[in-house]
N, C-alpha and C positions, 0 to 999 in steps of 0.2 A: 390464598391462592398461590404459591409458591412451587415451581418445576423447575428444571434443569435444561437448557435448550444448548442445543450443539449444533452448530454454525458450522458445516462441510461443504467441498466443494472441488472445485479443481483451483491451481492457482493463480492468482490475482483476477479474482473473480468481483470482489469490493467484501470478503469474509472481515477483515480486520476493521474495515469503518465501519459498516452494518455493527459490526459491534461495541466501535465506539460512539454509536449515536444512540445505542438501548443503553450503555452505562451512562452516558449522558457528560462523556468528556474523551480528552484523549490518553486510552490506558494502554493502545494496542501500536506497535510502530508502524506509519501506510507509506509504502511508497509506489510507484506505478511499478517498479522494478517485480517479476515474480519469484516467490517463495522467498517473501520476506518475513514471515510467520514460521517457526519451527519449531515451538512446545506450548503446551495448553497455554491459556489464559483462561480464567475465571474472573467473571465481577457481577455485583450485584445489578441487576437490570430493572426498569421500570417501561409500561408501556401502555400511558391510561392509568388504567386504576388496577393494571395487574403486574405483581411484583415478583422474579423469578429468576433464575441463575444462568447464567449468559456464559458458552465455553466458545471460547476462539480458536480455532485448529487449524494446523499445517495442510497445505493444498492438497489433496489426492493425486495421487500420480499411480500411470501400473506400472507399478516394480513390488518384488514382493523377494528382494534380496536381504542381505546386510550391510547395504549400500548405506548412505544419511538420507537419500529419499525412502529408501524401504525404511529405514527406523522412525522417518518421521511416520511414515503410513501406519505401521502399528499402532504410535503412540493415537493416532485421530482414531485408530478404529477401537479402539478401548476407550476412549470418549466418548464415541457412540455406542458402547456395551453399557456405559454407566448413566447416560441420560435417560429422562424422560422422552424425548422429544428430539427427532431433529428438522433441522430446517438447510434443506438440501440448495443452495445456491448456485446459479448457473449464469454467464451474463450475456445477457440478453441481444446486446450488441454484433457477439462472434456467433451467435448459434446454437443451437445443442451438437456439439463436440462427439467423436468414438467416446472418449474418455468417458465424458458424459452419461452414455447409456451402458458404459462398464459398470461404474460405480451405482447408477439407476440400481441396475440390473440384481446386483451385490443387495444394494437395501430390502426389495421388494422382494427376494428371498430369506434374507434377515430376518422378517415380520415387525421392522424397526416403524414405530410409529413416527411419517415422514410430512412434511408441508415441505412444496418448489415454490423458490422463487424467484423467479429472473428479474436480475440487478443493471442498474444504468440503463431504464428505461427510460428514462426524460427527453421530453419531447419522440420524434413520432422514426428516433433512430433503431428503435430495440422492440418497435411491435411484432416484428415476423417470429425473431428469435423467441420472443413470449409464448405465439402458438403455435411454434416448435415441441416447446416443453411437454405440452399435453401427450406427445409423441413416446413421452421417457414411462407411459402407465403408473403412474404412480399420484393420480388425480387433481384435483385443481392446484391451477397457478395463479400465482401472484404476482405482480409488475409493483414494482417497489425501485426506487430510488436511493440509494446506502448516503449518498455523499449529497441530494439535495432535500431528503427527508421527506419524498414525494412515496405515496405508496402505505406508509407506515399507520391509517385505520383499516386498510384492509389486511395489515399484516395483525393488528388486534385482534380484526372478526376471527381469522384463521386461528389464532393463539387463544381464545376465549372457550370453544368446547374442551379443548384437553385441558385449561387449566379448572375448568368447573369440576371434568374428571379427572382429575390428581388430586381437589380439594379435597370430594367424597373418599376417596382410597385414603389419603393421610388423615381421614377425622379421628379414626381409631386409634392416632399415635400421636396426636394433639398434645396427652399430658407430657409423653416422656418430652417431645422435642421442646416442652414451656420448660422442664426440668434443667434440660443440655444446655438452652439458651442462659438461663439464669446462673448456673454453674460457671458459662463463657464472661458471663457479665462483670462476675467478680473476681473472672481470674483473668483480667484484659492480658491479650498478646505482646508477647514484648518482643519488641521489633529489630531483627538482625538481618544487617545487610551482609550478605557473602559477594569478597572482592577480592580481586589477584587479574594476575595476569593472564591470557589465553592459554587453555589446555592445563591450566594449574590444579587443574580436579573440583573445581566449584561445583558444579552439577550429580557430582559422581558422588560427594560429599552430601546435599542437599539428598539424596535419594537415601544413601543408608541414614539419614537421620530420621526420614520419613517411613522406612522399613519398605519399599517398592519404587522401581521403576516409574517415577513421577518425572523426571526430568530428561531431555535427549540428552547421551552422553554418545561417545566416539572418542577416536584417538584422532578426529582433524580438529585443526584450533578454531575456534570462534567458532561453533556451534551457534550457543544462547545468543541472544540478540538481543530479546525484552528482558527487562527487568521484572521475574515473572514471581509475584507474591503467593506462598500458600502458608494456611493458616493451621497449626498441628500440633498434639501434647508429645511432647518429649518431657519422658520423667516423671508426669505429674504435671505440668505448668506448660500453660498454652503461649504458645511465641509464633509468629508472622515471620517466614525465612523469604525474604528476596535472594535468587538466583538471578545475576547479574551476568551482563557481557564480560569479555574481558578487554581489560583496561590496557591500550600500547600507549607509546607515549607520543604527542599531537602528530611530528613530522612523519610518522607510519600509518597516522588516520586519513584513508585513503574514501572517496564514495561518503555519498548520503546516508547510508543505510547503516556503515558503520560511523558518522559522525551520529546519527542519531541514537546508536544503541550504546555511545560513548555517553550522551547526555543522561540517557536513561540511567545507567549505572549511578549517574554521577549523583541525581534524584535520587535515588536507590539512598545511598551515603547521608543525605541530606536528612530521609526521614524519618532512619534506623535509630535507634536508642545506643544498641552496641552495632561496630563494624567489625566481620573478622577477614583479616587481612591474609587469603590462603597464598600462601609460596611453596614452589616445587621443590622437593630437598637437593634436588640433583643442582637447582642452580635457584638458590633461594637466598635473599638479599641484594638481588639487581637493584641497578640504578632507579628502575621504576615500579621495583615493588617500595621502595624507601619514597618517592613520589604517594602512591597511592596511603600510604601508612602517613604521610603527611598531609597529603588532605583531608582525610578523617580526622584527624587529630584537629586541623586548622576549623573544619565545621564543626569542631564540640563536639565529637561521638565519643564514646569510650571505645579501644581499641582491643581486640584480642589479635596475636599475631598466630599464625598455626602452619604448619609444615605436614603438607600432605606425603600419598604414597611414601610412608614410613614403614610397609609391609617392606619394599623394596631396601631397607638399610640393612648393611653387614655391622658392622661395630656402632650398636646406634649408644653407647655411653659415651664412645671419643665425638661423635659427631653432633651430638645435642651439646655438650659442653663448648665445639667449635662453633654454634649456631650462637648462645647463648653470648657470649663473649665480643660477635659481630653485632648482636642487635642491641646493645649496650654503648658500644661505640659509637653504631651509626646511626641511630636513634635516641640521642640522650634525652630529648624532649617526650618522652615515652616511655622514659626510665623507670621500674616497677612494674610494667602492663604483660602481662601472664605469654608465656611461650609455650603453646600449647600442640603435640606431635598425636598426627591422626592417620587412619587407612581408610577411606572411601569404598576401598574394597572392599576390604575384613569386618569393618565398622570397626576396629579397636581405638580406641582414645576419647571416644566418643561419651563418655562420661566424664571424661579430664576436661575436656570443650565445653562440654554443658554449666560443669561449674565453673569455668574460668567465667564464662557469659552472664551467670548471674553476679558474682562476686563483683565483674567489672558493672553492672548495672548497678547495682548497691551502692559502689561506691562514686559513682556518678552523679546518685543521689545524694548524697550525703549533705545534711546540712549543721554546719556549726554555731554553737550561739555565740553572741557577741563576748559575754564576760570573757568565756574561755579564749576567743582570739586574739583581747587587748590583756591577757593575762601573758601569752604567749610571745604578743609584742616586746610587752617588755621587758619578756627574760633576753628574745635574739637581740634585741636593743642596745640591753647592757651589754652581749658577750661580745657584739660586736656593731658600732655602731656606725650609722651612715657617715660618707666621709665629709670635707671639710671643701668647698667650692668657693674658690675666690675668695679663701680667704672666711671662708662663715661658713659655720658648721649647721649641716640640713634637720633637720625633726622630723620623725616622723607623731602623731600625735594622738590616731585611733582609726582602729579598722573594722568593719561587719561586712558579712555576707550579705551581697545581695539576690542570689540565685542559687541553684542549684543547675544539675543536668545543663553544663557543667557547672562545678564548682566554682562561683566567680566573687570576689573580692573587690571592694574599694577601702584606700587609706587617703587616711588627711596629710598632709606635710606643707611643710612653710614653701618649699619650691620643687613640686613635683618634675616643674620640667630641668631639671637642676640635675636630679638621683639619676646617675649612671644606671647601664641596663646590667651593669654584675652585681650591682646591688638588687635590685628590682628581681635577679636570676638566685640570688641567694634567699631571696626571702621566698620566693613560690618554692625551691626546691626544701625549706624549714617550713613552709605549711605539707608539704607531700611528708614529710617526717615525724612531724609532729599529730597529724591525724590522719594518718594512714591514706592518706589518699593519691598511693603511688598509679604510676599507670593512665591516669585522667588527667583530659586538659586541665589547666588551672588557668584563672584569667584572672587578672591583679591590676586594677586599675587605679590610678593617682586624683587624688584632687586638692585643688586648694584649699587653706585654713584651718583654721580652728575644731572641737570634736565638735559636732553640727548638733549633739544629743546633750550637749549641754547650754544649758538657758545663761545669757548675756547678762550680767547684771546693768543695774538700769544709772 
């Protein structure tokens, strides 16, 4: 029993926790503040024993400009061209609104198959506003409660005929969709978070990789707000892109709304496999895009660096060369990780991205076996060895992986806490050398004693 349900409304209606109580956490950012929602969200929903696709949309407003309220309205009304189902929300509390019976008005022309339901009923504040609703023609209401979960069997009973009927319609296409699923299964999404600073082309970037208009873009900064995941082949190979806020640096995070969509981003980073870290060419390598490129780096992602609106370069061979030479410098702990020039516009580069993404996931992974790392020891050992501390000279004495995603390391030595950090720099930079594993954290951890893998005689 699986549909599509779209969550409309006007805004700060309770659309964003209504749906984060069907995904059954919090994926959506809520604040009292209105039109705090501004591009779809998607998640899987449950409700009872009926499972089904939950879209969360920016508030309705009547503007029908090129205004960021007119762009968000288009984007909600192409969510409701694509569902199943929507579920028109209205609250309960202020009444049925003009707005209100505009947008009515709009559906029940549509032939959009519609359930009302008026939100923040609890207790006996939001009854009148309820048989209000009846007013808007567009048949039974529902009294639900988003934020104390009051309401939600008789939002089942309402969701129960259309999902019986979508069952029946989808039997007929039963095998292909066990097919796509099965195909999804073995080829799991590999997870990349898009990050930079506001207006850096994140969205506009996210969209040509998807081939459509899937994200709000604009020329004002800070659009995205969620950190909004969708799931899609590029290439051949399915990957998970978070479209992220953009990142200022704390003393400019002003408001709720953007400390919150600061966390979200920063989640975003945390969960992604690779990060690509977009910068404006016109002013790319700020102080806080080298911030953001180090926090990736510090939570273990793999890093791609990429430099949007490249459409816009004159002499772009002096100026990749100028680029390349900065991120080398200012980024030595990074040293090797792919600089990748793209257009959001155009889509060009957009091939050189895709593979920088896998190449740096590969090598992410990568795992080396022991022989070969204490083989390796003790060539840098010989050519240059640990130095001599008060007088007594350090050992090192055997090393293995213990991880992968990232690459992480422990060594034995007689006084780990002894080994200076240029040495300790010398050796992760001869494992980046010695097996390719430029561009990825490296973690290199010390311990005392002896090799642990050999038996003590008795």
């Amino acid at each position: 029993m699986s549909f599509t349900l779209a969550i409309i409304g006007r805004p700060n209606v309770g659309k964003s926790t209504l749906f984060n109580r069907l995904v059954g956490r919090r994926l959506a950012l809520v604040d009292n503040q209105p039109g705090v929602t501004r591009d779809l969200r998607e998640g899987a929903a449950r409700l009872g024993d009926l499972s089904f696709t939950v879209i969360d949309t920016a508030g309705l407003e009547e503007v029908d400009d090129d205004s960021l309220p007119g762009r968000m309205r288009k984007l909600t009304e192409r969510a409701v061209a694509q569902a199943d189902l929507c579920l028109f929300l209205i609250d309960a509390r202020t009444g049925v609104t003009p707005s209100d019976g505009f947008f009515a008005d709009i559906l029940r022309r549509g032939g959009v198959s519609v359930i009302v339901a008026a939100n923040k009923v609890e207790g006996r504040a939001g009854e009148a506003g309820m048989f209000e609703a009846y007013a808007l023609g567009l048949g039974e209401v529902i009294g639900i409660s988003a934020e104390h979960g009051e309401g939600m069997g008789d939002l089942y009973a309402a969701l129960l005929p259309y999902a019986e009927r979508f069952a029946e319609e989808a039997s007929g296409e039963a095998f292909e969709a066990d097919e796509e699923a099965d195909a999804l299964a073995e080829n799991r999404p590999l997870q990349i978070a898009i990050v930079g600073r506001p207006n850096s082309g994140k969205s506009t970037l996210v969209n040509a990789i998807l081939g459509e208009d899937r994200m709000l873009t604009g020329p004002e900064a800070g659009i995205t707000r969620d950190a909004i995941a969708v799931t899609c082949d590029w290439g051949g190979r399915a990957f998970r892109i978070f479209d992220t806020a953009g990142l200022r640096k704390k003393a400019k995070v002003h408001g709720r709304v953007e400390r919150l969509s600061t966390a979200d981003a920063t989640r975003a980073i945390r969960f992604a496999e690779v990060v690509v870290v977009l910068m404006d060419n016109d002013n790319a390598f700020e102080t806080q895009d080298l911030r953001i490129a180090d926090l990736a780096e510090r939570e273990g992602r793999a890093v791609v660096m990429a430099i949007s609106k490249w459409d816009l370069v004159e002499d772009k061979n002096a100026r990749i060369r100028e680029l390349r030479e900065i991120f080398g410098r200012l980024l030595p702990q990074l040293k090797g990780a792919p600089l990748v020039t793209v257009s959001g516009l155009t889509g060009r580069g957009l091939d050189r991205l895709r593979e920088a993404v896998l190449e740096m996931h590969r090598v992410w992974n990568i795992r080396i076996t022991t022989a070969k790392l204490n083989q390796w020891l003790g060539e840098v050992l010989e050519q240059h060895p640990p130095p001599a501390v008060s007088g007594r000279r350090l050992k090192l004495r055997f090393i293995t992986q213990v991880k992968a995603r990232p690459p992480s390391f422990v060594a034995w030595s007689t006084r780990p806490d002894a080994l200076p950090a240029s040495y300790l720099r010398y050796l992760v930079n001869g494992l980046r050398e010695a097996f390719g594993l430029k561009g990825v954290p490296i973690r290199l951890a010390l311990r005392k004693g002896e090799n642990p893998y050999v038996k003590k005689k008795r």
